[in-house]
N, C-alpha and C positions, 0 to 999 in steps of 0.2 A: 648500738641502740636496738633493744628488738623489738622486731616486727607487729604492726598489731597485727594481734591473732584471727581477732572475729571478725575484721576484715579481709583477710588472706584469706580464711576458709568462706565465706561467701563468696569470693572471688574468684576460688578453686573451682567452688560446686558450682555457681555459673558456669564455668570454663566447660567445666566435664560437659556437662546437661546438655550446652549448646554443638557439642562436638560430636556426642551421641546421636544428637537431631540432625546432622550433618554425614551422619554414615561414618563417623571417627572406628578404624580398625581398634579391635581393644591392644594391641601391641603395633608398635612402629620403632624398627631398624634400620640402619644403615650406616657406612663408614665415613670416617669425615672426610670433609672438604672432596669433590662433592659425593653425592649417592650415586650417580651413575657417571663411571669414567674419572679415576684418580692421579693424581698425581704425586707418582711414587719416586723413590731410588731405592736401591740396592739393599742400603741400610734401614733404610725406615721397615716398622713391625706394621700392619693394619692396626687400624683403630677406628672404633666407632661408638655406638650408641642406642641403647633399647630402654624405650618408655613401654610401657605396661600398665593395664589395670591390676595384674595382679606381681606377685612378687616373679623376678626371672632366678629359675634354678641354673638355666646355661645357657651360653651361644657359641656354635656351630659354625665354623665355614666349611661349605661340601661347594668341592670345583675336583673338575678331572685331575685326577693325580693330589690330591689332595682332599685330605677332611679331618680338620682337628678342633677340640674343644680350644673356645679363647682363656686369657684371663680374665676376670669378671674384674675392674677396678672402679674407686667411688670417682664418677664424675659430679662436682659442686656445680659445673658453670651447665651438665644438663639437667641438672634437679634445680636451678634457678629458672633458666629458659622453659621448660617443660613442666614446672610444678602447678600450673593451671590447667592442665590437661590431663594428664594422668598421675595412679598415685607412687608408682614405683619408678624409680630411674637406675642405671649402671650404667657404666660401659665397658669398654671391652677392650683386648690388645692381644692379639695373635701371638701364639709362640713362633712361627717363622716368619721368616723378612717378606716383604710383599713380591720382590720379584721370586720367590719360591714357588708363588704361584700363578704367575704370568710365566715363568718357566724359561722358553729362547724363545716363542712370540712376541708381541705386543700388546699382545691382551690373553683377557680368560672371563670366562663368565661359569658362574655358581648359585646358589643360594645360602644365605645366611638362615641358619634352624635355632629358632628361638625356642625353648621350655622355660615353661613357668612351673612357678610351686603346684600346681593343680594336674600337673601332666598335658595341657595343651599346647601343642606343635606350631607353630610359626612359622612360615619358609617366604623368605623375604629377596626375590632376585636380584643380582647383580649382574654389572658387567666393567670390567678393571681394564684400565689400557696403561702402558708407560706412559708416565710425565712428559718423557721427552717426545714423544710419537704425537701424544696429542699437543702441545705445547708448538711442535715444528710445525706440523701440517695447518696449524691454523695462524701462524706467523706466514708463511709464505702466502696464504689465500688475502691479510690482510696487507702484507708489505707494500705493494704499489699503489696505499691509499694514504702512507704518512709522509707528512712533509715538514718543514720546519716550524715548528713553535712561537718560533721568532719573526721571520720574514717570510712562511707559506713556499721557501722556496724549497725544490726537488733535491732528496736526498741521495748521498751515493755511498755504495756498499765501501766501508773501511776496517782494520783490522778489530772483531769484537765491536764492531760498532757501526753507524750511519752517521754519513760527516754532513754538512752542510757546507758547498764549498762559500757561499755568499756570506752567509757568518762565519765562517773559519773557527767550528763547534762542533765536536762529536759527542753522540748521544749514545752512549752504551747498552751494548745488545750482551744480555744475559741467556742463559738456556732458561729462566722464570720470562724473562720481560725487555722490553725496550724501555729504556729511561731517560725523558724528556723534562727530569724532576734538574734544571741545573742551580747553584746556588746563589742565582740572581734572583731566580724567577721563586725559591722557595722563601727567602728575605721578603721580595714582595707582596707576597701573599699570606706572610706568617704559616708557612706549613710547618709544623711541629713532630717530634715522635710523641706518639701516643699508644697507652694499652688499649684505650678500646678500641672494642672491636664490632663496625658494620657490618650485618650478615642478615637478611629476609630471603622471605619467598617471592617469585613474580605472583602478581595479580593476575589474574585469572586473562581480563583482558590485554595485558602483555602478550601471553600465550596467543591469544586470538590476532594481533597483530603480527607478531614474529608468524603465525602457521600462514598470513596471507602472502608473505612473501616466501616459500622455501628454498630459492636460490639466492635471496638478495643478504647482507651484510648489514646488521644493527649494530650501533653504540651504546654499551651500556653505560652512559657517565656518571662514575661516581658510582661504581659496584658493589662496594663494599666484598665482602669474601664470600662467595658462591660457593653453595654447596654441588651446584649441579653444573655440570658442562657443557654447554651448547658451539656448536662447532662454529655456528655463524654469529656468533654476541661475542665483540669484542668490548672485555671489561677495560676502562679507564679506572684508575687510582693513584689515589696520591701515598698508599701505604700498598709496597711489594706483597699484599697475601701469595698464599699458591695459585690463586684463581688470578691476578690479574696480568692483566698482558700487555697494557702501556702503562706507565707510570708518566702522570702529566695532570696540569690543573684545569679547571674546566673553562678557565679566561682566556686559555689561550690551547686549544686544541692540537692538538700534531696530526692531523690532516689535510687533503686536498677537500676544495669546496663540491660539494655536492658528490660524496662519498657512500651517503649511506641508505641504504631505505625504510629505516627506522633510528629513532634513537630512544632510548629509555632513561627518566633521569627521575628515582624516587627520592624523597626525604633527603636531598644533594643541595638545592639552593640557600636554602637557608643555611649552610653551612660556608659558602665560598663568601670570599671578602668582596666580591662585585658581581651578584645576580645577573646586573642587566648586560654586563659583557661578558657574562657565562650563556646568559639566553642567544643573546647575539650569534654565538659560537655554534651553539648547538643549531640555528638556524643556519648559518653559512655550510655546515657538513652536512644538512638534509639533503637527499635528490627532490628537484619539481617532484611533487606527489608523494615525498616522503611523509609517515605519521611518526609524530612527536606522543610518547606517554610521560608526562610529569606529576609528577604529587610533592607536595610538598604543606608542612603545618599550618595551621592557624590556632586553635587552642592545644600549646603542649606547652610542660614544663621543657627548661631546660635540658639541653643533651648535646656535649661538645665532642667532635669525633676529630679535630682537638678544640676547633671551635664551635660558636652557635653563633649568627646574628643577626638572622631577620627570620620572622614567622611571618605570615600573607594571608590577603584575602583570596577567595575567587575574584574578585577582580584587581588584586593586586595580581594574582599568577595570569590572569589574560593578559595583563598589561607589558608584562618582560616580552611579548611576542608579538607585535603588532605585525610583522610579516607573515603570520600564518592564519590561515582560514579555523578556526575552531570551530571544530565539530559537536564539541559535546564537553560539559563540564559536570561532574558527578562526584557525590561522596559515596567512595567505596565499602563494604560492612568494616575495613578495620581500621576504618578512619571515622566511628561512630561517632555522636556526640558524647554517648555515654561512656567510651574511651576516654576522654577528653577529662571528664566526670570522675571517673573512676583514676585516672591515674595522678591528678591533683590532690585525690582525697587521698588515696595510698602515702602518698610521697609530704603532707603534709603530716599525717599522722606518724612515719617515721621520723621528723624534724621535731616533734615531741618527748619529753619525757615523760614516763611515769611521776604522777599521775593524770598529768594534763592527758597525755597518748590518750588514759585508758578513756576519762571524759570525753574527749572528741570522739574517741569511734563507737561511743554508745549512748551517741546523741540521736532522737530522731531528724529526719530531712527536713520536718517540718518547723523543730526548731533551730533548724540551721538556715532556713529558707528566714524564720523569724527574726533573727540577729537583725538588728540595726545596722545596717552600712556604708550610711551616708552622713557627716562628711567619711568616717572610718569606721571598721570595726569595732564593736563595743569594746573598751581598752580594760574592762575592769573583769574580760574573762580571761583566763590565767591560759587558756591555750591559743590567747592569741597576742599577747605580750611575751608566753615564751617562746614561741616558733626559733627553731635555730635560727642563725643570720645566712647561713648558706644555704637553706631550704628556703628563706623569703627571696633570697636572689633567685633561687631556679623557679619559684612557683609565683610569683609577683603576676598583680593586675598591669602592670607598668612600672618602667623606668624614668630617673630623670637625671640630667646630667648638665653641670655646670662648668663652664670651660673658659678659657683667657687668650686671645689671640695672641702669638708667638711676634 
């Protein structure tokens, strides 16, 4: 179905304007997973990504003992993620393997040199470490904070693995991760394979939290794939990315109590089958004087990472946590309301055909604001009797549900 247009591009030129206003570099690079500190092997080429105002003629890797032009290849999923922001996208794939440039150290630091069609220069820093190097060193800084899943009880070193002699269950240690995902615990929770893919930036005051403690150890629950590598945020997931480093669900934690001096848990609850023992959880692994950062929806369409099922008030999210002192409840800029606005409207108008699509998106606000909607939507306008039936399920006012006791 495609996209409406004259909503996509008002929604672009917002993007830009506001990013402009914000000191937005006119180009942004970096290699995936994450921008600083990767996690490579042997085989794997570099790869990455460059947004642009204008079009890129090259990108460059210059690190000691190396400097060679990349491949320029089409990246779809960065011209989807990044088509609100700027207007060019590629990315990119090294001719040598990434340890070619990590060399027999551990690391190596360079700069990527972007050109664009205009002759403007770009030099965007790096710094690259083994997979395994950083992957080890922050496995052993969090090892003596996990414990069993099951009974909280104290793990002991087994071959490839941490056993639990009290459940008589070993929990497999990979050189990516520790896996507390067994197949009891993924039955009851409905954990699925799924392609999509969780991946944001921290909020600003994340940052401001994590810098107040710089030797203490945060929980990211529920991390989705990090592009950037913090040596003290240990990622929880339920899906192996390269960034994550336990595999476990948020109802039942694989740590000792009072473990962490922060936890972070964004757009995570609405997503597990039992919030209020996911909340619980993350309250039991705070230290005294631990801060908690959680966000989580109230108006959003659907989005299953594999599932969706509860959105919140502010005071449905105070409420998961009646043990803790809250400080402060705020909407952040990317939880706008006009987010909210904006991506119902988008996501209904793609649920349209021509010609309903075109009608909807070249309605004024005010006659959309005028629609009758009470008991229902006017039934006699054709964009709202044909709404797909998978776009009224993701965008719906409410659900209702009739059931038969067993």
């Amino acid at each position: 179905m495609p996209a409406p247009r004259p909503l996509l591009k008002a929604w672009r030129a917002a993007n830009r304007a506001w990013l402009v206003a914000r000191g937005q570099p006119p180009v942004t690079a970096h290699f995936d997973h994450p921008f600083s500190g990767g996690f490579f092997d042997a085989a794997l080429k570099l790869r990455g990504l460059v947004s642009s105002s204008r079009p890129v003629r090259s990108v460059a890797i210059i690190a000691p003992g190396m400097a060679e032009n990349t491949h320029l290849v089409r990246r779809e999923d960065v011209e989807e993620v990044m088509a609100g922001r700027y207007r060019h996208h590629t990315g990119f794939e090294s001719v040598s393997p990434a340890m070619r440039l990590i060399g027999d150290g551990d690391r190596a630091e360079g700069h990527l040199a972007v050109v664009t069609d205009d002759g403007h220069r770009h030099e965007q820093p790096f710094e690259l470490m083994t997979w395994r190097v950083q992957k080890l060193a922050k496995f052993h800084r969090f090892r003596p904070l996990l414990a069993c899943p099951a009974c909280q009880g104290k793990l002991v070193d087994a071959a490839a693995a941490l056993r639990c002699p009290a459940c008589a269950v070993d929990y497999p240690v990979t050189p990516n991760s520790v896996g507390f995902l067994t197949q009891a615990m993924e039955r009851k929770y409905d954990i699925e394979a799924t392609d999509n893919v969780s991946a944001w930036e921290y909020d600003p005051k994340i940052m401001e939290i994590v810098g107040q403690y710089p030797g203490g150890l945060f929980l990211d629950c529920g991390a989705g794939l990090r592009r950037k590598f913090l040596s003290n945020v240990i990622n929880l997931e339920i899906v192996d990315y390269s960034s994550t480093d336990v595999l476990g669900v948020g109802e039942h934690l694989p740590f000792s109590a009072d473990s962490f001096e922060g936890v972070v848990s964004v757009g995570v609850l609405e997503h597990v089958k039992d919030p209020f023992r996911c909340a619980r959880e993350i309250t039991r692994v705070l230290k005294p004087g631990g801060a908690l950062f959680c966000a989580v929806p109230f108006i959003q369409p659907l989005h299953a990472y594999p599932h969706h099922y509860y959105n919140m008030t502010a005071q449905g999210l105070a409420n998961l946590f009646p043990d803790l002192d809250i400080r402060e409840q705020f909407v952040p800029p990317t939880l706008h309301p006009l987010k909210a606005v904006q991506w119902v409207v988008y996501e209904y108008a793609r649920g349209l055909a021509q010609p309903q699509q075109r009608q909807f998106v070249n309605m004024r606000i005010q006659e959309l604001i005028d629609l009758p909607l009470m008991p229902a939507p006017a039934a006699d306008q054709p964009f709202v009797t044909a709404l797909h039936p998978d776009k009224l399920n993701e965008l719906a006012s409410g659900t209702c549900l009739v059931a038969v006791k067993r």
